[in-house]
C-alpha positions in Angstrom: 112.5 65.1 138.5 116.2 65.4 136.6 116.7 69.4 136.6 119.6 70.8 133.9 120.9 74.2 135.4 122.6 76.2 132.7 125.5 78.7 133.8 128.8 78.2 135.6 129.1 80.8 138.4 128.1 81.5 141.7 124.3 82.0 140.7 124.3 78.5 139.5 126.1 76.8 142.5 123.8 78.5 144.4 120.5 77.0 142.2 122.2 73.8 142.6 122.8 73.9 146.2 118.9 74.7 147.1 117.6 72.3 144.7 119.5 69.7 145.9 117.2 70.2 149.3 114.6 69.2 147.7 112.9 66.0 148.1 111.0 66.5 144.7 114.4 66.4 142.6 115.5 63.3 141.8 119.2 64.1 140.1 120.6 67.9 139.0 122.7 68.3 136.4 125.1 71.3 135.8 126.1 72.9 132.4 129.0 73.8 132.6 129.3 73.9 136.5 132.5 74.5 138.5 134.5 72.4 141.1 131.4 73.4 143.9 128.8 72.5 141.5 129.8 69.0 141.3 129.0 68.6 145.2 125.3 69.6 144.3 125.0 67.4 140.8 126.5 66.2 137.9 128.6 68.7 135.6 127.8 68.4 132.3 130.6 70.2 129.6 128.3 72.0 127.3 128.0 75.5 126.3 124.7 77.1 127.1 125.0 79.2 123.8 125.1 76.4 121.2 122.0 75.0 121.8 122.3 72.1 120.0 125.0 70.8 122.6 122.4 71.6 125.4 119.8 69.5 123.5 121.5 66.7 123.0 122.5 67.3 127.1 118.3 67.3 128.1 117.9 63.9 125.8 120.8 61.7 126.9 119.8 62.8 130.7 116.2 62.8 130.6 116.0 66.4 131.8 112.4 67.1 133.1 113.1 71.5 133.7 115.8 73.3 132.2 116.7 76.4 134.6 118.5 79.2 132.5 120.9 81.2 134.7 123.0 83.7 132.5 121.5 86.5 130.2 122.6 85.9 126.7 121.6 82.5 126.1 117.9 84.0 126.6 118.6 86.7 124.6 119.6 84.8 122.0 116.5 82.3 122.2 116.9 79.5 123.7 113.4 79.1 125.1 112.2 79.9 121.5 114.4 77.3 120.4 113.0 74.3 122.8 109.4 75.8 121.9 110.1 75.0 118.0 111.8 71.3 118.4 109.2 68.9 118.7 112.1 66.7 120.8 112.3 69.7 123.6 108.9 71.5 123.4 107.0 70.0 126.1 110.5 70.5 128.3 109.5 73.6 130.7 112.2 76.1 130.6 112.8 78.7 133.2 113.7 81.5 131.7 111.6 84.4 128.5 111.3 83.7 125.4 113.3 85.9 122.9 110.8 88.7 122.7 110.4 89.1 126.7 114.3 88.7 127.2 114.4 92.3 125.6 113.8 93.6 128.7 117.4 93.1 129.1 118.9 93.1 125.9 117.9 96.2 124.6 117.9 99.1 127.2 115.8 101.1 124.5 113.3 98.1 124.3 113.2 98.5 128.2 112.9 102.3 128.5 110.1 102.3 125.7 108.1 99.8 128.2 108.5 101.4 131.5 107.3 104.6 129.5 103.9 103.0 128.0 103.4 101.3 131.4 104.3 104.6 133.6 106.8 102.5 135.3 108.8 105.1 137.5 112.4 105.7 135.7 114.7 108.1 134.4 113.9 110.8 131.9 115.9 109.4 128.7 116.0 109.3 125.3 118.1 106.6 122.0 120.2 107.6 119.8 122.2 106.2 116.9 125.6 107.6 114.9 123.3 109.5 112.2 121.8 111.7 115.4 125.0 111.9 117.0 124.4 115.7 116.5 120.7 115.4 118.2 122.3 113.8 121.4 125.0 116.5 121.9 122.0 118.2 121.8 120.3 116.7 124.6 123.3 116.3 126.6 123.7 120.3 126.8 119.8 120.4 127.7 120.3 117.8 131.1 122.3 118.7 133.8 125.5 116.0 134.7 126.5 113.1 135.6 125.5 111.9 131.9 124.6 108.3 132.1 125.5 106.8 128.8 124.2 103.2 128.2 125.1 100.6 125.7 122.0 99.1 124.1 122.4 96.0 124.2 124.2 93.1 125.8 128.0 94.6 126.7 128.8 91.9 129.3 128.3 94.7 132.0 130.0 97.1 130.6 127.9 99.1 128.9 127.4 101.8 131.2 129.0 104.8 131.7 128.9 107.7 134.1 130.7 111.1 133.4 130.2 115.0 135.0 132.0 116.4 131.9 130.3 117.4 129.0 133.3 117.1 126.9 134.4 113.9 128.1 130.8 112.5 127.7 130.3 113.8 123.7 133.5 111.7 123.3 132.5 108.6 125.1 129.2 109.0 122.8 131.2 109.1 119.7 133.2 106.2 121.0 130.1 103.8 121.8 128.7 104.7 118.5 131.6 104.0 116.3 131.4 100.5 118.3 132.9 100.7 121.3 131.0 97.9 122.5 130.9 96.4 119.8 127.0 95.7 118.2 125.7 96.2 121.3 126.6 100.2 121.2 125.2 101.0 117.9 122.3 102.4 119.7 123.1 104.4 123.2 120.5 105.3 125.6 121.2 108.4 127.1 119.2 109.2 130.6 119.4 111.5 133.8 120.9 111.2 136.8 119.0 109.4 139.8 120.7 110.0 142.8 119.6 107.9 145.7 120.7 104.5 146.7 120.1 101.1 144.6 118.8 97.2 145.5 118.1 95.0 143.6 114.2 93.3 144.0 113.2 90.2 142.3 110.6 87.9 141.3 109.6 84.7 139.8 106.1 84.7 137.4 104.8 82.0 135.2 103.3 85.0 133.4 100.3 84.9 135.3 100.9 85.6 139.0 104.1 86.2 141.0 106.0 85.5 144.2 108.0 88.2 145.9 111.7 86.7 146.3 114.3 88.6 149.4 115.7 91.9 148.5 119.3 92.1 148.2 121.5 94.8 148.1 125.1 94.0 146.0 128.3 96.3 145.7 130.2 96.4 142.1 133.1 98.5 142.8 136.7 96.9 143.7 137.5 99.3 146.3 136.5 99.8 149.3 134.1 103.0 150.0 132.5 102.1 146.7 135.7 103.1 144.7 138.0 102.4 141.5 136.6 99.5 138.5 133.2 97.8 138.5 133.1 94.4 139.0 130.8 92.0 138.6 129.9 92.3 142.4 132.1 92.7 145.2 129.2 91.2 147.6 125.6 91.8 148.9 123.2 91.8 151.8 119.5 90.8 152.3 117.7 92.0 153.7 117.9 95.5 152.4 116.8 97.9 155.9 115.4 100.8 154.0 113.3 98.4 152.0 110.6 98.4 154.8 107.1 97.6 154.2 105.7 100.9 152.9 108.7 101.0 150.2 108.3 97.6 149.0 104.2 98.3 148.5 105.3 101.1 146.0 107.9 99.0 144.4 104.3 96.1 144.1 102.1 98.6 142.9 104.6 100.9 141.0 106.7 98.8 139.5 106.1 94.9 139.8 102.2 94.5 139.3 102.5 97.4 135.9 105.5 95.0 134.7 103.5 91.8 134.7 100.2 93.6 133.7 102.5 95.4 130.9 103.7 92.0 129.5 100.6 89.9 129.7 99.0 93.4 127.8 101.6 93.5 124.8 101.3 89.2 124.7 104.3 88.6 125.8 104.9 85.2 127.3 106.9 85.3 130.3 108.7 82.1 132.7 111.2 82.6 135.4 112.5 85.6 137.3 112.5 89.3 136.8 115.4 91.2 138.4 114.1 94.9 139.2 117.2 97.3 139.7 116.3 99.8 141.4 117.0 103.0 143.4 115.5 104.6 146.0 115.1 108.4 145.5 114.0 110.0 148.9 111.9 107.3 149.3 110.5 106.4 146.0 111.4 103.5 143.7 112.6 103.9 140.0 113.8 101.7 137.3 117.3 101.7 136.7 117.3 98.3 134.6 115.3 94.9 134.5 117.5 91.7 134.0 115.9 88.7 133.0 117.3 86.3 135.5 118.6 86.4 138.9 121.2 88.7 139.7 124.9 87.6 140.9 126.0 87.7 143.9 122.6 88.8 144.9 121.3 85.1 144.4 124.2 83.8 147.2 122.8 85.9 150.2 118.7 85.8 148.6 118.4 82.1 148.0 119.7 81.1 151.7 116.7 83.1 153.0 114.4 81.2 151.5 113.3 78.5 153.9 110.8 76.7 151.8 111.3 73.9 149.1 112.4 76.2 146.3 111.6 73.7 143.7 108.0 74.4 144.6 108.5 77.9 143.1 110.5 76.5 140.1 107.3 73.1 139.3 104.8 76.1 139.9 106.3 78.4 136.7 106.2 74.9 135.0 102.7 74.1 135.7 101.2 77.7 135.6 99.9 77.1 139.3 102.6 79.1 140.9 99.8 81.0 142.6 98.9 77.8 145.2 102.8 77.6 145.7 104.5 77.8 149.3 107.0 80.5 149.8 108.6 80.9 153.0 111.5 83.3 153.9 113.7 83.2 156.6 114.1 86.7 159.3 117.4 86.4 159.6 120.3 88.4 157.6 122.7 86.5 154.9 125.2 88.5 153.5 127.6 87.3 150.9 131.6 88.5 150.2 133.0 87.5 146.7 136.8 86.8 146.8 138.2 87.7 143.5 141.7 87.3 141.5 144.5 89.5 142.2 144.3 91.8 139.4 140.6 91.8 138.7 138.1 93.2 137.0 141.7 93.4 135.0 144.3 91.0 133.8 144.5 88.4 136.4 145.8 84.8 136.4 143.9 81.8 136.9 144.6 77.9 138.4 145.8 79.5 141.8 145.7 76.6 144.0 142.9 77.1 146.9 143.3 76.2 150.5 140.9 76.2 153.5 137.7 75.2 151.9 137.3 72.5 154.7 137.7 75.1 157.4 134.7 76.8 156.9 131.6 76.5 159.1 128.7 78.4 159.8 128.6 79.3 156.3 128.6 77.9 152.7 131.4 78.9 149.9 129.2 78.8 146.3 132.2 78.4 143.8 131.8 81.5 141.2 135.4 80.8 138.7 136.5 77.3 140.1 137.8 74.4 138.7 139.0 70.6 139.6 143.0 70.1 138.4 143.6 66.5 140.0 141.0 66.4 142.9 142.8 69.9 143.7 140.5 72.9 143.8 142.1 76.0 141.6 140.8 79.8 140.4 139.0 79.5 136.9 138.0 83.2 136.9 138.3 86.8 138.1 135.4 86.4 140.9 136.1 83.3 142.8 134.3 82.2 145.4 131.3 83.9 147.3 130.9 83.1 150.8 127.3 83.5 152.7 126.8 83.4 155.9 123.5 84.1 158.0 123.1 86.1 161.0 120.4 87.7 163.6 121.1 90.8 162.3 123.5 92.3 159.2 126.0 92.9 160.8 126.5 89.8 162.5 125.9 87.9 159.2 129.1 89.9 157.7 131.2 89.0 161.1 130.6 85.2 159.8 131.0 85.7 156.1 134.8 87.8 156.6 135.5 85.3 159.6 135.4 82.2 156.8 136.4 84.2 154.1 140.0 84.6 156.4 140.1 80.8 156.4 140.1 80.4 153.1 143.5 81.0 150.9 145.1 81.5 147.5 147.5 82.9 146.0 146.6 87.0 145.0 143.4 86.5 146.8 141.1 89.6 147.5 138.0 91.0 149.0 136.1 94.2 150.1 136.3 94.2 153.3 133.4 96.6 153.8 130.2 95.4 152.5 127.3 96.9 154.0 129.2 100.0 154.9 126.4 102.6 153.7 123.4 100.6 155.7 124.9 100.5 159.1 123.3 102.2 161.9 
């Protein structure tokens, strides 16, 4: 089978990378890709969000599966539009239609779910600018932090977290005069959970699922969880609080009610739900769903899995992906990102990159890379992610921040405490 993987980060390389074990793909082709990408396949320069480029990409290759990996191109229909080209629509895609990718591009959408569904999450309610006054309202009714969320897409962004009421009626006024641009015309306003989040994931052909590794991923810049998000600073899997007891309330709580919920309202769904969730003295709650894997969770989950991954990806395909093999490895893999000096702010890119050859006992999935003349350089503000596996977490990490050392550029950067709040 010829597999087109949309996307250009470390999510992708790291699609790429398991695919490629698989003696059921023939040839994997990259859209855009990266310089670590192109060891796994064949980069292709499209942009997943003009669709038109990415059809005339599945033609000219012969593309059997398309594998989505960003949000937005779902959001904006890209499974609808292979569904209504007579060219593309008996192309499986992996990825919701339109409708289903709601579940991440509108929070309110979301919310309004988990609420007819009695999906645990927080108490919340949407507001626009004409009830601007009705939300000040509700602010003085909840107790702080005030979670403020943008709507819709806001590139990950859109959520903000203040304890002062006056600081929080001007951030409303802010995301409602655009802000965010479209995506905070609406603003979901919800309580407070306070417990500690991982992120859970599966992959359904709308029918029946399979349970993918737990991971656990770190978006501040700072160590000790401090200063800017990021895009994720790292991750672990497995999670150690997500024992067996939590996970079967996160099943019967959260997963089977969100399948059940879908299939109820006839919404199609094909590919992989990403629960965020937290755990609040041992329960499970909603904090968002994303409609694809998460990133740089997919760098230490997909390593566990020991099984022909591609068997998981044919079986959403062929609506069997209940006789489907899924095997996942004991051991820990935990991933550190290394990022551009300056990032998640101004930051300068084609750095030169050293050391990539010196790594072993690990693999380096490319995140914001590029070729300049056979010469690897820095294409983005989250560089390189590198995942290493180990008897235990901690061990894991001692591999991941032993190769990350060997590997150099110029401003280079990373946490160098991952897994800090699970050890002991």
């Amino acid at each position: 089978m010829n597999i087109l993987i949309l996307g250009s980060g470390g999510r992708e390389h790291a699609i790429a990378w398991k695919l490629s074990q698989s003696t059921k793909v023939k040839k994997i082709f990259i859209g855009p890709g990266n310089a670590g990408t192109s060891s796994c396949g064949t980069n292709i320069k499209i942009d997943p969000e003009k669709f038109d480029e990415v059809k005339d990409a599945v033609l000219s290759n012969k593309i059997d599966i398309v594998i989505v990996g960003p949000e937005s191109p779902l959001v904006k229909g890209i499974h609808d539009y292979f569904l209504n080209d007579k060219k593309l629509a008996k192309i499986p895609v992996i990825g919701p239609v339109k409708n289903a990718a709601m579940l991440e591009g509108s929070k309110d959408f979301a919310k309004d779910f988990m609420t007819r569904y009695n999906i645990p999450t927080a108490a919340y309610r949407t507001f626009d600018k004409p009830t601007y006054s009705e939300a000040l309202h509700f602010l003085k009714k909840i107790n702080p932090p005030y979670v403020l969320k943008a709507d819709g897409l806001a590139a990950g962004k859109g959520v903000v977290i203040l304890n002062n009421f006056g600081e929080a009626s001007k951030e409303l006024a802010a995301m409602l005069d655009g802000k965010f641009g479209e995506a905070s015309r609406k603003v979901v306003i919800e309580e407070f959970l306070k417990g500690i989040e991982l992120s859970v994931f599966v992959i359904t052909d709308g029918h029946s699922y399979k349970l993918l590794p737990e991971a656990k991923d770190y978006k501040r810049i700072g160590v000790g969880d401090t200063g800017l998000n990021t895009g994720g600073m790292g991750a672990v899997s497995p999670v150690p609080f997500a024992d067996g007891n939590f996970m079967t309330k996160v099943e019967e709580k959260i997963i089977k009610p969100t399948i059940r919920g879908l299939s109820e309202d006839h919404i199609p769904y094909k590919g992989f739900i990403f629960f965020g969730l937290i755990n609040v003295d041992g329960e499970p709650y909603v904090i968002e769903y994303n409609v694809r894997l998460g990133d740089p969770e997919t760098e230490a989950m997909l390593p566990r899995i020991s099984s022909d991954f591609f068997e998981l990806i044919e079986g959403v395909a062929e609506c069997d992906l209940h006789k489907r093999e899924l095997t996942i490895d004991k051991r820990s893999v935990t991933t550190v990102m290394m990022v551009s000096g300056g990032y998640p702010g101004n930051y300068e890119k084609d750095k030169v990159i050293s050391g990539l050859d010196s790594v072993s006992e690990a693999v380096v999935f490319h995140a914001g890379t590029r070729l300049v003349d056979d010469k690897v350089v820095t294409n983005g503000g989250r560089v390189l992610s590198v995942s290493a596996w180990g008897r235990t977490m901690n061990e894991a990490l001692r591999e991941s921040y032993r190769n990350a050392g060997l590997i150099s550029y110029d401003g280079s950067y990373f946490r160098s405490d991952i897994g800090f709040d699970l050890q002991g």
